[in-house]
N, C-alpha and C positions, 0 to 999 in steps of 0.2 A: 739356767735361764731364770730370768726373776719376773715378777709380775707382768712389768711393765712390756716386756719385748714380748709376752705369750699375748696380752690386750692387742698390744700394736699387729703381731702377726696375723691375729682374728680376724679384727678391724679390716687388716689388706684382704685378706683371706674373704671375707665377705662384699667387698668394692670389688673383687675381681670377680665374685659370683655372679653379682649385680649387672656388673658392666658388661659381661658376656649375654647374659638373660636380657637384657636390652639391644647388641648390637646382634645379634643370633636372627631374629624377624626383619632385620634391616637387611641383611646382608642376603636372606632368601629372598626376600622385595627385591634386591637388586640384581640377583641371577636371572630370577624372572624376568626383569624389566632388559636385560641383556638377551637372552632368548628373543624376548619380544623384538626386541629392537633387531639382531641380524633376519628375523622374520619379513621385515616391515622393507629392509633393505634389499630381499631377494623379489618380492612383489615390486619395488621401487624400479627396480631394474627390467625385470619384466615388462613394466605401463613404461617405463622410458624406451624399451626395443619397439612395442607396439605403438605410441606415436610419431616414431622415425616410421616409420610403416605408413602410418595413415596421414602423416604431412608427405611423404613423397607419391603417395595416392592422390592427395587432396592438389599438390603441385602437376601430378601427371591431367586430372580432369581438367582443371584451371586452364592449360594449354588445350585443353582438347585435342589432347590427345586421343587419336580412332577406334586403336585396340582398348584400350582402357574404356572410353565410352563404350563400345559394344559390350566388353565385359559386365559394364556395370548395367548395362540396359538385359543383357539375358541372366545376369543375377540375379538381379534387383524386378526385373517387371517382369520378365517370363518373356522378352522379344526373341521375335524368330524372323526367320527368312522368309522367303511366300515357298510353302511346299516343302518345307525344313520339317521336320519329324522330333518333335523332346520327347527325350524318353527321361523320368524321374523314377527315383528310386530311393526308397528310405531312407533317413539319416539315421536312424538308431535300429538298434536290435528287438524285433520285437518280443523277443523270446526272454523272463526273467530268467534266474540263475537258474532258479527250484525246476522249473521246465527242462531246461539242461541235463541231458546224463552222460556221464560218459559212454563209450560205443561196448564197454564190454560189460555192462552192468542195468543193458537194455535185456527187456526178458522177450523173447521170442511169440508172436501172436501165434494163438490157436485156433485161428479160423479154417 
């Protein structure tokens, strides 16, 4: 091999270093940006099932529709019947995790 093809190989040898060290951040950007994107697409779908939902709500009140009005009247405003009885009940747990034990790792009172 003479001079000239050991220059020329270096040469390649170093533009191929180059070019990877530059498309290498690109190519993570775009994993990402694909991650992101089937992300954006599963929430997409989701807000698209829930306003089929709430255009065929929005269409059921529109008509006045009964059942749908009363629903939305003992939802929405706490209406009753005359002599009707609501009983409520928490929506969430008021117990955090830390308060939680399991049942065989409670220690027995001493009283």
């Amino acid at each position: 091999m003479c001079i000239r093809e050991l220059v020329f190989i270096l040469i390649m040898t170093g533009m191929m270093i180059v070019a990877l060290w530059i498309i290498m951040p690109v190519r993570k950007e775009m994993n990402m940006k694909k991650a992101n994107l089937e992300q954006l697409k599963i929430e997409n779908a989701a807000l698209d099932k829930e306003l089929k939902e709430l255009r065929k709500e929005y269409t059921r009140l529109e008509s006045k529709d009964p059942y749908s009005l009363l629903r939305v009247a003992r939802e929405t405003y706490d209406y009753c019947f005359p002599n009707e009885k609501i009983y409520q009940f928490p929506k969430h747990n008021t117990h955090t995790d830390a308060e939680l034990q399991p049942a065989d790792t409670i220690q027995p009172s001493t009283n």
